[in-house]
C-alpha positions as CSV (number, residue, x, y, z in Angstrom):
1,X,-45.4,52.1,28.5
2,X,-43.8,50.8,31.8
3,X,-41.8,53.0,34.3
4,X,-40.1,52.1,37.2
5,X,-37.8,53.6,39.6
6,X,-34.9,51.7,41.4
7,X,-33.2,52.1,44.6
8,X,-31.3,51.2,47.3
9,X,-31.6,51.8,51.1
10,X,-30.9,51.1,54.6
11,X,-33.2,51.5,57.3
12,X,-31.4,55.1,58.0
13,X,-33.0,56.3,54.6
14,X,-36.4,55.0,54.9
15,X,-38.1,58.6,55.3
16,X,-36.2,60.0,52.3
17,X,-37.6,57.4,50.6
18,X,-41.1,57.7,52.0
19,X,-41.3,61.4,50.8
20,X,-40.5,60.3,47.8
21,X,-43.0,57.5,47.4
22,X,-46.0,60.0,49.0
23,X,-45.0,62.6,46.6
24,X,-45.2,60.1,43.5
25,X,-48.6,59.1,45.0
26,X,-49.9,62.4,45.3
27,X,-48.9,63.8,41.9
28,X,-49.8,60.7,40.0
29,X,-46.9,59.1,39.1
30,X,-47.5,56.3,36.9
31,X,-44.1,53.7,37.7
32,X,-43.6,50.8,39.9
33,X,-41.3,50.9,42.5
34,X,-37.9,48.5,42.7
35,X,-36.0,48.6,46.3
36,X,-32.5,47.0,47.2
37,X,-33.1,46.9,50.9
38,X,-30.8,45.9,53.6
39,X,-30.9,43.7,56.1
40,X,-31.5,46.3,58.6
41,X,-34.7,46.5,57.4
42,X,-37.3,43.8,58.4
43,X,-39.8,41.9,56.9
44,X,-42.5,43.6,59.6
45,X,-41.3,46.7,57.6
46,X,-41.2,45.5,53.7
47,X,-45.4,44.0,54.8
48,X,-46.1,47.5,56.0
49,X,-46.1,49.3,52.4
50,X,-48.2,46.3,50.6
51,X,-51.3,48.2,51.3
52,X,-50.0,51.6,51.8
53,X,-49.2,52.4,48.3
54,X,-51.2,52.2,45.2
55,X,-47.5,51.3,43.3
56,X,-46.2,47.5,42.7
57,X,-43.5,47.5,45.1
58,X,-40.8,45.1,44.6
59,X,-38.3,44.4,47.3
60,X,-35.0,42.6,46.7
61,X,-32.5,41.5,49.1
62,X,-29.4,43.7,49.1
63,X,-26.6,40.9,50.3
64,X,-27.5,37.8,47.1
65,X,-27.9,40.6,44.8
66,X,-24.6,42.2,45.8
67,X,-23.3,38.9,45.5
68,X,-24.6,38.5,41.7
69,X,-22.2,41.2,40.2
70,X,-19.5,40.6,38.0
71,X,-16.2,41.3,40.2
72,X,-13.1,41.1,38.6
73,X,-11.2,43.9,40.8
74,X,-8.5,41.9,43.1
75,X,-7.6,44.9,45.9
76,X,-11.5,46.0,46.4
77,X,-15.3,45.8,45.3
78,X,-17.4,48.6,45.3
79,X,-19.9,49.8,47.8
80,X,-23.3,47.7,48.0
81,X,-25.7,50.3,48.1
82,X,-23.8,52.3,44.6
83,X,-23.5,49.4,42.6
84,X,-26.3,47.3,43.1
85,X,-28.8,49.5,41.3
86,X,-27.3,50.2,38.1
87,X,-26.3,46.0,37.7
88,X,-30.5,46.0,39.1
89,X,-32.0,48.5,36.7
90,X,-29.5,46.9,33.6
91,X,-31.8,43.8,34.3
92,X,-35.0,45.5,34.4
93,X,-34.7,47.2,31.2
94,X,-35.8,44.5,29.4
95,X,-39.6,45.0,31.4
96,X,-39.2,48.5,31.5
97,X,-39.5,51.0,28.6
98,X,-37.7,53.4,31.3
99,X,-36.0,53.4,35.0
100,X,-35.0,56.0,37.4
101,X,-32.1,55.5,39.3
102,X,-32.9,57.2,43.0
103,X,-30.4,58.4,45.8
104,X,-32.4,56.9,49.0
105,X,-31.0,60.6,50.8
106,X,-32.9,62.6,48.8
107,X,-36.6,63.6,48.1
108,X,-38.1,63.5,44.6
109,X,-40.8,65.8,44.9
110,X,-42.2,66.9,41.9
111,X,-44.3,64.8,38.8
112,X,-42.0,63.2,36.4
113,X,-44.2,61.2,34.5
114,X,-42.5,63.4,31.4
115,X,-38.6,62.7,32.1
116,X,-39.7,58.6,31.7
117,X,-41.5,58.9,28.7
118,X,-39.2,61.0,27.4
119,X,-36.2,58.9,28.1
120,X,-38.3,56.0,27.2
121,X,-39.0,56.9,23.7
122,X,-35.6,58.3,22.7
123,X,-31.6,58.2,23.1
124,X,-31.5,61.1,25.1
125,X,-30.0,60.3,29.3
126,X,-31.7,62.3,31.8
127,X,-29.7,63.3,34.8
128,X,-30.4,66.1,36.9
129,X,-27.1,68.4,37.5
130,X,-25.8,69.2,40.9
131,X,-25.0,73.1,41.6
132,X,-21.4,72.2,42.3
133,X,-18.9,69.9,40.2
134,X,-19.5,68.9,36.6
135,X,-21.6,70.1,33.9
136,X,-22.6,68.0,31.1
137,X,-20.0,69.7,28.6
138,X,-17.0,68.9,30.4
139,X,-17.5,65.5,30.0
140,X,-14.6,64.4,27.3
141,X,-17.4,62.5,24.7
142,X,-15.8,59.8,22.2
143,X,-13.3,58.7,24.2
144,X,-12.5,56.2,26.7
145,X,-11.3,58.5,29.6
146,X,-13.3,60.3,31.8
147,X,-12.7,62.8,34.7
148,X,-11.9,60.7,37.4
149,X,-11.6,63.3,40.7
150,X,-14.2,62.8,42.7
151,X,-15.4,66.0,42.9
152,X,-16.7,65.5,39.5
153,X,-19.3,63.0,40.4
154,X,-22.4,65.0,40.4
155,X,-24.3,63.1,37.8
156,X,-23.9,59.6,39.8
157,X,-25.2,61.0,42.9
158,X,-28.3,62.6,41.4
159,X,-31.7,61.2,39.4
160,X,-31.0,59.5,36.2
161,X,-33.4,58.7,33.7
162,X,-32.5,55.8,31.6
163,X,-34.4,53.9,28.3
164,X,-33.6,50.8,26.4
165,X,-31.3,52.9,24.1
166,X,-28.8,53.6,26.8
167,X,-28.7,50.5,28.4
168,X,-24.8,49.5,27.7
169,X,-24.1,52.7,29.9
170,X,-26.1,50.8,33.2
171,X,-24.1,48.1,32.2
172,X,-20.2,50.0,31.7
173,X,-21.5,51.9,35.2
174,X,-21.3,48.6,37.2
175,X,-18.7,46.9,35.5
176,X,-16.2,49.3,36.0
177,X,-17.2,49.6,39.8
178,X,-16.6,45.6,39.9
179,X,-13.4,46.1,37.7
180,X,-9.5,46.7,39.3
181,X,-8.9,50.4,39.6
182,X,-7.5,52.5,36.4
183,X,-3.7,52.6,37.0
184,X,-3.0,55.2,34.4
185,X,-4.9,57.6,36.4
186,X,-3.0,61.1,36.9
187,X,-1.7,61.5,40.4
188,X,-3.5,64.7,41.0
189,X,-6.9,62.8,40.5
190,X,-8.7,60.3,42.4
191,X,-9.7,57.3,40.8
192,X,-13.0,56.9,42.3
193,X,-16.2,54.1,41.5
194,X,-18.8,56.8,41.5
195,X,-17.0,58.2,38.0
196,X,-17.6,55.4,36.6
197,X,-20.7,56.7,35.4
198,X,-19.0,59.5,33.8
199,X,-16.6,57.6,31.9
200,X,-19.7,55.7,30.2
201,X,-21.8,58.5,29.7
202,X,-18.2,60.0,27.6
203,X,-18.2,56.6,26.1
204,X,-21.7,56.0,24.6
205,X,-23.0,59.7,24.3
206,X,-22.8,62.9,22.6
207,X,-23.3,66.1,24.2
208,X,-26.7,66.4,22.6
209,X,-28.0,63.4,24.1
């Protein structure tokens, strides 16, 4: 089976990411590496890891990828560095058995080899939950609304662990980034990209997986 994880960063999150990389060298971690990288961050820089990993490290250009999405919002388009990955890993899902979708400001420090084979060979979604904000139950399954506030983000801004069975929800995730915001949205909530995730996890889940 092949792994990979996927994520983007600016020259400001380069030793997050290092950490991370190290860590995955040290306890074996058997996936390649995909990074969105800005243009902060210089060629001298992207030659410097060739040989310093023992990973396949793939670097892609954040501005002609950015530009590849699928906008139809009028008023705004979503952040680079949040959408790019999911429309990226969406694409790479048809290499990969499985993809982890990294935050480039935190440190993965631990052997996962486990979470990608298990997402890999089954429908189950893998996010790591945040101490604060939503818990997986709350999400409103088999419906087409989500929690919208912000503060209910936590599974967007953690690790996710996707397979080839979940790959509409990479898909929904960017599309509704790139899409016009939701009008019907209750006045006491904030209609904010980063839910987007939620509202396709509700869509294409059950609480079990």
């Amino acid at each position: 089976m092949k792994h990979t994880f996927v994520v983007s960063v600016s020259q400001a999150y380069l030793f997050a990411l290092n950490c991370t990389i190290n860590a995955a060298k040290y306890f074996g971690t058997t996936a390649d590496f995909h990074i969105i990288y800005a243009n902060d961050i210089t060629q001298a820089t992207v030659d410097t890891y060739k040989n310093a990993f023992p990973f396949n490290i793939t670097w892609h250009p954040l501005e002609p990828l950015y530009e590849t999405l699928p906008f139809t919002a009028v008023s705004r388009r979503p952040s680079k560095f949040w959408s790019t990955p999911w429309f990226l890993a969406s694409q790479l899902l048809d290499e990969y058995d499985s993809i982890c979708i990294l935050q480039a400001d935190e440190m993965l420090l631990t052997n996962v080899n486990s979470l990608f084979r298990m997402a890999a060979m089954s429908d189950v979604l893998i996010a790591a939950e945040y101490h604060l904000g939503l818990e997986a139950e709350d999400l409103p399954f088999g419906t087409t609304k989500s929690i919208l506030h912000r503060g209910y983000y936590s599974f967007y801004d953690q690790l996710v662990f996707v397979g080839k069975a979940n790959k509409q929800i990479l898909i929904d995730t960017y599309t509704q980034q790139c899409a016009e915001r939701w009008t019907d949205a209750p006045q006491t909530e904030i209609d904010d990209p980063l839910c987007a995730f939620n509202q396709a996890c509700a869509t294409h889940l059950t609480k079990d997986k």
